[in-house]
N, C-alpha and C positions, 0 to 999 in steps of 0.2 A: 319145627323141632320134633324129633322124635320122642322124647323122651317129655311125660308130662307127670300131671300130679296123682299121686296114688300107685306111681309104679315100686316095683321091686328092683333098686339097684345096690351094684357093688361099687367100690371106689380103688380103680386100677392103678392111680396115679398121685402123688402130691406128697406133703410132710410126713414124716416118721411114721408115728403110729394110725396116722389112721386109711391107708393103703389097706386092701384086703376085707376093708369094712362093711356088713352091707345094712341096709335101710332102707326105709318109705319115702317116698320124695313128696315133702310137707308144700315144697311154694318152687316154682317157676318164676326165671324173673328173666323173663327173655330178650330185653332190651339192653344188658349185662352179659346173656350168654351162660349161666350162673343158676344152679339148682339149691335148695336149702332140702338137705339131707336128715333125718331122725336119729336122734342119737353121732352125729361123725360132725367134728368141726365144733367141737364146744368151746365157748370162752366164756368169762366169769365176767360180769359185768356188776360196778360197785354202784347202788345207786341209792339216793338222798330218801326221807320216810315223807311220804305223799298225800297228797287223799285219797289215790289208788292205791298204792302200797305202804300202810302206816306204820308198818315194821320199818322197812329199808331194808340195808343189808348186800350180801351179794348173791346175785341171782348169774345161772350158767343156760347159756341161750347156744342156740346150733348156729353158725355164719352160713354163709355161701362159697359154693366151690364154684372151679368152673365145672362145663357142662362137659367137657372132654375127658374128667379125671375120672365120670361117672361111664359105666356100661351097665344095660340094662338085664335084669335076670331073668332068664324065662321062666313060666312055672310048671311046664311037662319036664324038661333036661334037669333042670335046679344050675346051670351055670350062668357066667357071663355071658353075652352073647352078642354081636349088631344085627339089627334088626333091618329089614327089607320093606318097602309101602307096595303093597300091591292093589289092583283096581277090583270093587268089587262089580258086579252083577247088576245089582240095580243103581248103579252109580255107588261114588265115593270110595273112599280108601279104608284099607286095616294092615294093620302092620305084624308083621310075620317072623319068627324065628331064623334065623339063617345055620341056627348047627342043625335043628329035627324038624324044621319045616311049620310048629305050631304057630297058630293065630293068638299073639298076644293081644288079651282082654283090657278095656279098661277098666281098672278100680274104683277110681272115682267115683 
């Protein structure tokens, strides 16, 4: 997967409003296919007062999209972007810009 946790994405694809949206990517769930985005994909979830939560009440949590509706942002261009795995030097891989050529970092 390209695309992992701490990155900077937009959301190209899926219901109404939240197309064009961009955010952190909080959790990978790659057995799903399926990213959990910051702030996009909110729903309200009602739930019973606890010994964790003595209030109760409704609590709004982010879901999961898929991983296709996301594209990842570069942070030299500031756009969308697909990303390229290139090999490095002393071994192993990093993954690279395809519109201005940058080495995207991980955040994480």
């Amino acid at each position: 997967m390209k695309i992992r946790k701490g990155d900077s994405v937009m959301v190209i694809a899926g219901k109404g409003s939240h197309t064009k949206q961009k955010g952190k990517v909080l959790k990978v769930i790659k057995d799903k296919n399926r990213v959990i985005v910051q702030g996009v994909n909110l729903r309200k979830k009602h739930t019973r007062p606890s010994t964790k939560n003595q209030q109760g009440g409704i609590i709004e949590r982010e879901q999961p999209i898929h991983i296709s509706n996301v594209m990842i942002v570069c942070s030299k261009c500031s756009k969308p972007t697909r990303i390229k795995m290139e090999k490095a030097e002393q071994g192993g891989n990093y993954r690279v810009c395809k519109r201005c050529g940058a080495v995207i970092l991980d955040q994480s």
